[in-house]
C-alpha positions as CSV (number, residue, x, y, z in Angstrom):
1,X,0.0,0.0,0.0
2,X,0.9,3.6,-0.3
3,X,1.7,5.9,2.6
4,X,2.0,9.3,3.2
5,X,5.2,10.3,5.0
6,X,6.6,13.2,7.1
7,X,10.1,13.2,8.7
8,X,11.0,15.4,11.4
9,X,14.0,16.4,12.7
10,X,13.9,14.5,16.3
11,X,11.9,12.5,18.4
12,X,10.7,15.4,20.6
13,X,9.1,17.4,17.0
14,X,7.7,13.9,16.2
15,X,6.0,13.3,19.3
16,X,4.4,17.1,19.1
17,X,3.3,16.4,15.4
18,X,1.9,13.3,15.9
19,X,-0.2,14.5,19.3
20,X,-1.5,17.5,16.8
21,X,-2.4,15.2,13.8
22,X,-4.3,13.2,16.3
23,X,-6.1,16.2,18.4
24,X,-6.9,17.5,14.9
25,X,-8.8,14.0,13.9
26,X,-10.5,13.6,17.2
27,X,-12.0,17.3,16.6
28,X,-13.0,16.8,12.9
29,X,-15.1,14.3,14.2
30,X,-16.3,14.9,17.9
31,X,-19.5,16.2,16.6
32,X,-20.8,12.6,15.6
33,X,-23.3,10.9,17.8
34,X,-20.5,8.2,19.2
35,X,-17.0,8.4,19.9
36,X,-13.3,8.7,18.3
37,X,-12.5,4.8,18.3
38,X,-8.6,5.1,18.6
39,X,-6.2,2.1,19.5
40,X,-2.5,2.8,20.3
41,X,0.3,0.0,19.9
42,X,3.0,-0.8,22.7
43,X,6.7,0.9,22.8
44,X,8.4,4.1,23.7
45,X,7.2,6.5,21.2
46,X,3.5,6.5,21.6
47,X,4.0,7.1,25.5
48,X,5.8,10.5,24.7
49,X,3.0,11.1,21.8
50,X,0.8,11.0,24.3
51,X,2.4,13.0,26.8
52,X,2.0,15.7,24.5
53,X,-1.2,14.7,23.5
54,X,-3.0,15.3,26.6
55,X,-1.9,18.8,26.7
56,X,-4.5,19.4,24.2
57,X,-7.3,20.7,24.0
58,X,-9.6,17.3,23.5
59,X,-13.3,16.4,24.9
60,X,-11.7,12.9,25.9
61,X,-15.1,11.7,27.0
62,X,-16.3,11.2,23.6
63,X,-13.0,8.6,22.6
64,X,-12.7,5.0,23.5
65,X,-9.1,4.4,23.7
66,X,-8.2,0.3,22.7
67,X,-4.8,-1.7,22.6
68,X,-3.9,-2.5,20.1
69,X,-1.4,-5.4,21.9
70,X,-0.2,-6.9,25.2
71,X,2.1,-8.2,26.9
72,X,0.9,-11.9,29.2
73,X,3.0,-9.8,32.2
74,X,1.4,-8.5,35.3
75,X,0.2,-4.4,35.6
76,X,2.7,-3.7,37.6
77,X,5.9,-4.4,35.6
78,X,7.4,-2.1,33.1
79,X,6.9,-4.4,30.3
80,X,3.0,-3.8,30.5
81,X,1.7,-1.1,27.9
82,X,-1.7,-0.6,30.0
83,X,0.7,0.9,32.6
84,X,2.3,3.0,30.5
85,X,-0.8,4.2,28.7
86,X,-2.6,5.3,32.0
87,X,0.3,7.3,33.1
88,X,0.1,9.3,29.3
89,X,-3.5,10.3,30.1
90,X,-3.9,10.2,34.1
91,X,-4.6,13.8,33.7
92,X,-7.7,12.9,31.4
93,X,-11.2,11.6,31.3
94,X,-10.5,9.2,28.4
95,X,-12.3,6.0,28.5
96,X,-9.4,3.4,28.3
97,X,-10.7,-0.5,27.3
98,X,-7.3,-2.5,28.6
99,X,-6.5,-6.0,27.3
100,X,-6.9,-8.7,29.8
101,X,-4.2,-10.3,29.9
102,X,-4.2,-11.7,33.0
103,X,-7.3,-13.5,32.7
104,X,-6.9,-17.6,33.6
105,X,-8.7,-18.1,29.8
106,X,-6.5,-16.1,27.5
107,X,-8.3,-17.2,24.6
108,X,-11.9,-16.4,26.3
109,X,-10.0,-13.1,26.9
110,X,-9.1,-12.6,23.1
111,X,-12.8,-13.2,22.2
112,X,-14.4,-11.1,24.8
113,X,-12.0,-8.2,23.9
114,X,-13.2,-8.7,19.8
115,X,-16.4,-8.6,20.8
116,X,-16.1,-4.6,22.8
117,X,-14.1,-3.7,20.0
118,X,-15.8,-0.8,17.1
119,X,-16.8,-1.9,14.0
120,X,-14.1,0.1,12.2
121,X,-11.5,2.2,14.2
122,X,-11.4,5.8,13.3
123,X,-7.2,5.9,14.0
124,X,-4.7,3.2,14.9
125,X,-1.4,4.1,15.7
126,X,1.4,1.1,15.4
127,X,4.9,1.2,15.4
128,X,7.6,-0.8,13.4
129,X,10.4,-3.5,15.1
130,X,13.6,-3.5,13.8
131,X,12.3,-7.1,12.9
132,X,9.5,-5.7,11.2
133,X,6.9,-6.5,13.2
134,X,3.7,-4.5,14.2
135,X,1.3,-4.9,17.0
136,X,2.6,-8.2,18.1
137,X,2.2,-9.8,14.5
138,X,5.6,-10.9,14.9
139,X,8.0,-12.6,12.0
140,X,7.2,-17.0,11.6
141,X,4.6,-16.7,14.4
142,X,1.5,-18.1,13.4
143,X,-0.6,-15.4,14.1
144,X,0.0,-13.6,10.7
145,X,-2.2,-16.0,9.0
146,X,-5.0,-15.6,11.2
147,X,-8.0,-13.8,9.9
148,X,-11.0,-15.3,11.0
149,X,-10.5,-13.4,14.6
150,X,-9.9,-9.8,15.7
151,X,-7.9,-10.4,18.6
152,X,-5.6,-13.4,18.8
153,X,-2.3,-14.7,20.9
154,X,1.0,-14.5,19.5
155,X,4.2,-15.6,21.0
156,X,6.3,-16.4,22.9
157,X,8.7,-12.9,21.8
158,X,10.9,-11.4,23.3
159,X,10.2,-13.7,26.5
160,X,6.5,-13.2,27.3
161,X,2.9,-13.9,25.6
162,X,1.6,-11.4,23.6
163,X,-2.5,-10.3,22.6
164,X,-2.8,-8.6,19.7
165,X,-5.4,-7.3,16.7
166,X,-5.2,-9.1,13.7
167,X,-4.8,-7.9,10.0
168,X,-8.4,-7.4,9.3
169,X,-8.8,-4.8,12.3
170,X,-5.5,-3.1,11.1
171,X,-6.9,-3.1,7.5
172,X,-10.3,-2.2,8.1
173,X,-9.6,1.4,10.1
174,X,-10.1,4.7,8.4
175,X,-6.4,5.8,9.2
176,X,-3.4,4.5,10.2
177,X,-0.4,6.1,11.7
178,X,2.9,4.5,12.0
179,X,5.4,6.5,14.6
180,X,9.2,5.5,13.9
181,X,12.1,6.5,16.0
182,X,15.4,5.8,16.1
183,X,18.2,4.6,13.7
184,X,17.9,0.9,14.4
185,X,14.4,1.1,12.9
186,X,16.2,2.5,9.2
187,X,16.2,-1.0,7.4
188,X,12.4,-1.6,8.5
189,X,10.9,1.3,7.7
190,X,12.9,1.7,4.3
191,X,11.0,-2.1,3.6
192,X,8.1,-0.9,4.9
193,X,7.8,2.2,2.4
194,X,9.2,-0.1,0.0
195,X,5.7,-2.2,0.2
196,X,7.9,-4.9,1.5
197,X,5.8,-7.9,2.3
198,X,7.9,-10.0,3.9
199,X,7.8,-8.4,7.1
200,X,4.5,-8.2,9.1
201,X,4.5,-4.7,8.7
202,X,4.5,-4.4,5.3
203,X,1.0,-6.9,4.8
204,X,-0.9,-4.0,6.8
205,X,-3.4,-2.4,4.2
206,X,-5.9,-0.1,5.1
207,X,-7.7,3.4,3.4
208,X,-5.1,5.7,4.2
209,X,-1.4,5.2,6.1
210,X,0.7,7.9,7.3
211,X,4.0,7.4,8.3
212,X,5.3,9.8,11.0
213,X,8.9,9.2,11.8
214,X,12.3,11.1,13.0
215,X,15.7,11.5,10.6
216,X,17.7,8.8,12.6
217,X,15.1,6.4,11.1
218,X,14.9,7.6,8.0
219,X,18.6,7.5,7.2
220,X,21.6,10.0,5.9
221,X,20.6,12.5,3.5
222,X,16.9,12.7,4.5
């Protein structure tokens, strides 16, 4: 698929740019009778994204915020992206729907999380692995050739369990935005652009794609 790009000069401008692009969406469309579906991926970038982001001005109450993946790991470690997502908007109202990972039935879990998901998202954000892997579709896992459920288990990577959407979710939103950072991502996202599809990244298709990222990513001469 195509995507629109914009490189910025360092992680702090791309954090600010990507909180903006996101206030504006959730403003175009606040108006409408239910709210700004938006589901955020796992990683270091979206947490500073969304520092930024809940300095502005948006009515959080009419979003439904989703994962978008999970670490299996308690709340309380590090690892876990709910607790890193509630500290980004402790200073809001928004309406956060967290994975349950913890639950005894992980694969009741994945279909109980399906079912409280929207129909279409409005935005999802993912990132890119320097393995090119989004969400937690991860490279030779299984889960990249599921597409009869929303929310499935992928895993073991990088030591724990993962939940994660699926293609068709990923596909079906109205607008994706990819947030890159840093130079070890630079062969990924190069494939990525490049339509690569072998890596999980590059079999995301969806509407419309834009691909925020800083220069250390993109590469020399950007």
């Amino acid at each position: 698929m195509r995507h629109e790009l914009q490189v910025h000069d360092s992680l702090e401008e791309l954090a600010h740019a990507a909180a903006l692009f996101v206030a504006r969406r959730v403003r175009d469309l606040e108006a409408r009778t239910h709210a700004f579906s938006f589901a955020i991926s796992g990683g270091t970038t979206p947490w500073r994204m969304l520092d930024e982001l809940a300095k502005e001005n948006v009515e959080w109450s009419k979003t439904a915020i989703f994962q978008v993946d999970e670490r299996v790991v308690p709340e309380s470690s590090d690892l876990r992206n709910l607790k890193h997502l509630r500290a980004s908007l402790a200073g809001t109202d928004a309406p956060i729907h967290p994975m349950d990972v913890e639950s005894e039935d992980l694969e009741g879990a994945t279909r109980r999380y399906a079912d409280a998901l929207p129909a279409r998202f409005d935005l999802i954000h993912l990132g890119l692995g320097p393995d090119g892997h989004c969400a937690s579709l991860i490279p030779n896992d299984p889960v990249l050739e599921v597409t009869d459920r929303l929310v499935a288990m992928s895993g073991p990577y990088q030591d724990s369990m993962r939940m994660t959407l699926t293609y068709p979710v990923l596909d079906a939103a109205d607008q994706l935005l990819w947030l890159v950072s840093g130079e070890d991502k630079r062969d990924a996202l190069a494939r990525l652009l490049d339509g690569d599809t072998s890596i999980p990244a590059g079999r995301v298709e969806a509407s419309a794609s834009l691909v925020m990222c800083d220069r250390a990513a993109y590469g020399p001469g950007s």
